[in-house]
C-alpha positions in Angstrom: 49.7 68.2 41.9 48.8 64.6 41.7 51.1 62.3 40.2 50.4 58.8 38.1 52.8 56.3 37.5 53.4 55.0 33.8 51.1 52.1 32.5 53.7 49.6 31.9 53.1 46.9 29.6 51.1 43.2 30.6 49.9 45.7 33.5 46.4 45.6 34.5 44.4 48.3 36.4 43.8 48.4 40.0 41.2 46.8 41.9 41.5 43.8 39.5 43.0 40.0 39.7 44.3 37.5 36.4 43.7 34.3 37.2 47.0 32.3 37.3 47.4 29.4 34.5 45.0 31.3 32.6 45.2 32.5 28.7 43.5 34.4 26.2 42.1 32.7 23.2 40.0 33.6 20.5 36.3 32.3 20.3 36.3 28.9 18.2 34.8 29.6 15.4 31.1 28.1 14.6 30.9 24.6 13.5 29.8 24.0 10.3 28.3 20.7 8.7 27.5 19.5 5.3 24.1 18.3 4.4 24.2 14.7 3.0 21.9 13.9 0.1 20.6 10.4 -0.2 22.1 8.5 -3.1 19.2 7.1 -5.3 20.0 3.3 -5.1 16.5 1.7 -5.9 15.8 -0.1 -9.2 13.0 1.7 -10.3 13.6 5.0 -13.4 10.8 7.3 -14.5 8.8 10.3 -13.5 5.8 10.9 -12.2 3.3 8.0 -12.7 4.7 5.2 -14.7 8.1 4.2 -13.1 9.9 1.4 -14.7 11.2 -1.4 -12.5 14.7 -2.1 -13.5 15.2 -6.3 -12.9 13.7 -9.5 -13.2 10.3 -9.3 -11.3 9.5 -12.1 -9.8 6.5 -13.0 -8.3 8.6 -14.1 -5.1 12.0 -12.9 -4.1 14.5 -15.1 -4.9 13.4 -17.6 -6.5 14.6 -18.9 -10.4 12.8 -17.8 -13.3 11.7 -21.3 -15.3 13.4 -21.9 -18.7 9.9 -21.4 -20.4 9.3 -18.3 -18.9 11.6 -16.0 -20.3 9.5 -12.6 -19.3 8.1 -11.7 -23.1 4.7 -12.2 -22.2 3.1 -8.9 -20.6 3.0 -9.4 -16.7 5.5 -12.9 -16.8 6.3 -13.1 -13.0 8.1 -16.5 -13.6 4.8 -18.0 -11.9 4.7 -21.8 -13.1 5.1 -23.8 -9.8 3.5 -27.0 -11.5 5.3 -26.2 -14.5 1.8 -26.6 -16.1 2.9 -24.4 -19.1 6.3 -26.5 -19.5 7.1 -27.6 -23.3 6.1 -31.2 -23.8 8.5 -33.8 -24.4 8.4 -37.2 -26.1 11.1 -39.7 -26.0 11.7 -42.0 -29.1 12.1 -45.7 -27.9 13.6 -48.0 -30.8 11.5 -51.2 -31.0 12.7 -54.6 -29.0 14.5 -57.1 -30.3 13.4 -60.1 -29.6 14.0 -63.4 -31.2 12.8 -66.7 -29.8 14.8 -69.1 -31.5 17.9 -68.0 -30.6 16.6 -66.7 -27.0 17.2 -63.4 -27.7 15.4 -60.2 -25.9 17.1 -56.8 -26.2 15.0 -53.9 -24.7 14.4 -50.6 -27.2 16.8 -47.8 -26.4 16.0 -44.6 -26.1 17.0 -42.8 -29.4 15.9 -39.2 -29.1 14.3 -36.8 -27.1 11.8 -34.6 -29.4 10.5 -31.2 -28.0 7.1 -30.6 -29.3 6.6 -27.5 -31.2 5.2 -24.0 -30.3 1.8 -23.4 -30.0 -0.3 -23.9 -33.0 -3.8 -22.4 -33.9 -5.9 -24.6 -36.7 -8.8 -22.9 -38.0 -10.4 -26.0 -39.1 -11.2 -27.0 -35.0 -12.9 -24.5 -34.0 -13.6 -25.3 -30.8 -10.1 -26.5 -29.7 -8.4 -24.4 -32.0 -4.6 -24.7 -30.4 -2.5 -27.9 -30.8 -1.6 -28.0 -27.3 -4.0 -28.4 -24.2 -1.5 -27.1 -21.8 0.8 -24.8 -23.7 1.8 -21.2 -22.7 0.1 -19.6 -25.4 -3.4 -21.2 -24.2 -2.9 -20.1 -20.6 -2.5 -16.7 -21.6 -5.3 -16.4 -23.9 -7.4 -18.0 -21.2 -6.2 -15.6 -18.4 -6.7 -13.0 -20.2 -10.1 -13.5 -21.3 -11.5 -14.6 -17.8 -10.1 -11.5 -16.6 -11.8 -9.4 -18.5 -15.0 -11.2 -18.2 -14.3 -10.9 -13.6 -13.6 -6.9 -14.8 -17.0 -6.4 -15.9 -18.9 -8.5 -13.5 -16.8 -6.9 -10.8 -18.1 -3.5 -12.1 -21.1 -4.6 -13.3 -22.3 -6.5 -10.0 -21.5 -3.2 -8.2 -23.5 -0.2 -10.8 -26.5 -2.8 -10.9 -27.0 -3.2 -7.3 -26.4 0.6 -7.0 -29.0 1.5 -10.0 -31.4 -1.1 -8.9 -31.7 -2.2 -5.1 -31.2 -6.0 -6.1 -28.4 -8.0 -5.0 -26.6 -9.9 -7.8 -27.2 -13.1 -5.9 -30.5 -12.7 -6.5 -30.7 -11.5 -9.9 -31.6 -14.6 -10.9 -34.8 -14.6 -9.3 -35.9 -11.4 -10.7 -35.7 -12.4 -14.0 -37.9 -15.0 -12.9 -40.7 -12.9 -12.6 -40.0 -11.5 -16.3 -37.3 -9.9 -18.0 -36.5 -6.3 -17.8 -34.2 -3.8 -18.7 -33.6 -0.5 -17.7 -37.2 -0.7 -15.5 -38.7 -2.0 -19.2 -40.1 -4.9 -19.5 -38.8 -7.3 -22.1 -41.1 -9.4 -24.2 -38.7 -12.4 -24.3 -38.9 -15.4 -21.5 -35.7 -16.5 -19.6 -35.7 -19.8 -22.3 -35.2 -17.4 -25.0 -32.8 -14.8 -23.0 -30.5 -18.0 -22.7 -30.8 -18.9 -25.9 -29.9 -15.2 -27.5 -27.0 -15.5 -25.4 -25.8 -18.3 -26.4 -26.6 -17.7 -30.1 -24.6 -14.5 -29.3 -21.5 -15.1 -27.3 -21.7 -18.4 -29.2 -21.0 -17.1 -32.5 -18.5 -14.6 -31.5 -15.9 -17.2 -30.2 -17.0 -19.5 -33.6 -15.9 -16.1 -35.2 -12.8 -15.2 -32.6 -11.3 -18.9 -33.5 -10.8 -18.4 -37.3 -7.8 -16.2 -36.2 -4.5 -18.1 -36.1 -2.2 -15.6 -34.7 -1.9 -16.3 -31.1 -1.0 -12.4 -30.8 -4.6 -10.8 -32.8 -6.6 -13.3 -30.9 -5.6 -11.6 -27.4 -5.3 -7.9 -28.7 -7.3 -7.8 -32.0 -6.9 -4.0 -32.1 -8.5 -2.1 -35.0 -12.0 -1.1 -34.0 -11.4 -2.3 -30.1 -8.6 0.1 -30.5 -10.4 3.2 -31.9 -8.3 5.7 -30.0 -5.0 4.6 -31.4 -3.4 3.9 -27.6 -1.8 1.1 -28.4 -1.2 0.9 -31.6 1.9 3.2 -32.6 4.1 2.8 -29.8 5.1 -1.1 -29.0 6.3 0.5 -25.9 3.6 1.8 -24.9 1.3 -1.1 -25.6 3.4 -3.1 -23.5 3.1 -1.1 -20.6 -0.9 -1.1 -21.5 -0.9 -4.8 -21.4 0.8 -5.4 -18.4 -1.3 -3.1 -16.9 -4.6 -5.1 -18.3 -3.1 -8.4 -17.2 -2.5 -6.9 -13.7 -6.2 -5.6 -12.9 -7.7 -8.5 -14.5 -5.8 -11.0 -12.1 -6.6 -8.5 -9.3 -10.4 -8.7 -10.8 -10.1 -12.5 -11.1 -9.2 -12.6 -7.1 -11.3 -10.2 -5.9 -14.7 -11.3 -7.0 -14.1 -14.5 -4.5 -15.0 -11.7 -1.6 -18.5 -10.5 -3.5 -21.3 -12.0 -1.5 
């Protein structure tokens, strides 16, 4: 009869060694770690598309905005480094005193410094309709006008070389052979194409200048506007404007690298 001896506690079975200095311990348990999301720190807000930029844009960082600039116009960068579009000024002088008899001479002081006012349109002057040469209101109509003229030749230059084989630098001396359209001939010389142009473009600015609001004779509106996109929202035509302003400079710049 074989006999066993009792398994006494903390014993371990034969034909096995516990390391000394040694302990059990449970497994650590698996290391878990948050996901951070980014905080949204920039300055622009909106969805997809049209995101509005939350700030003063400037058309280089860190720089001051000029007084006259005050970012109501559509596209106002504070971009004046001349200060071409500053108010004028005119300082009031009193007159001299002089008297020879008693050897007197007294230079005029100046009195008062007298801003000139806002732009004014006159419809009598017609061809200098605004009472200030270099006011802001001048600038903008002129801007905005070229650009839209560098928009079309821009496009223009591009389809007609496309449709007809004939750089735009040489346009010029097509017509000279006779005036065509469309592959049609035209029964009018190049002295009477210039004149119809001019009798043309000519009477529509005659026409444009007997508008005196600064604001109709940039955006007229009405039938130029026959899709209603910027006429309900002021919002929305503000965002329309800058956006015209913006690709007519872009226009403006980029028709110095057609050749």
């Amino acid at each position: 009869m074989a006999f066993k001896f009792p398994k006494l506690p903390g014993s371990t079975p034969a034909g096995t060694t516990k390391k000394a200095g040694t302990t059990a311990t449970k497994p650590a348990p698996k290391a878990t770690t948050t996901k951070k999301v980014a905080v949204n720190t920039g300055t622009r807000s909106g969805g997809v598309g049209y995101r509005k930029y939350q700030g003063d844009a400037l058309w280089l960082p860190n720089t001051a905005r000029p007084e006259w600039l005050d970012g109501s116009l559509p596209g106002d960068r504070g971009f004046d480094p001349l200060g071409l579009s500053k108010p004028s000024e005119f300082v009031v002088i009193g007159v001299d005193e002089n008297d020879q008899n008693v050897g007197k001479n007294n230079k005029g002081t100046v009195e008062a410094i007298v801003q000139a006012s806002p732009d004014e349109v006159s419809s009598e002057n017609r061809l200098a309709p605004y009472s200030e040469v270099f006011g802001l209101a001048r600038f903008r109509e002129c801007e905005l006008i070229h650009g839209r003229w560098a928009m079309l030749a821009c496009l223009g230059a591009l389809v007609a070389e496309a449709t007809t084989g004939v750089s735009w630098v040489e346009a010029g001396k097509v017509e000279l052979d006779g005036a065509s359209y469309a592959g049609l001939s035209l029964p009018f010389s190049i002295t009477q194409l210039i004149w119809i142009e001019v009798i043309l473009v000519g009477g529509a600015e005659f026409y444009r200048n007997t508008e005196t609001d600064p604001e109709k004779r940039c955006y007229p509106g009405g039938v130029f506007d026959p899709l209603k996109l910027a006429s309900e929202d002021e919002e929305r035509a503000f965002r329309l404007k800058t956006a015209e302003i913006k690709h007519a400079r872009l226009a403006m710049v980029s028709f110095f690298g057609y050749g």
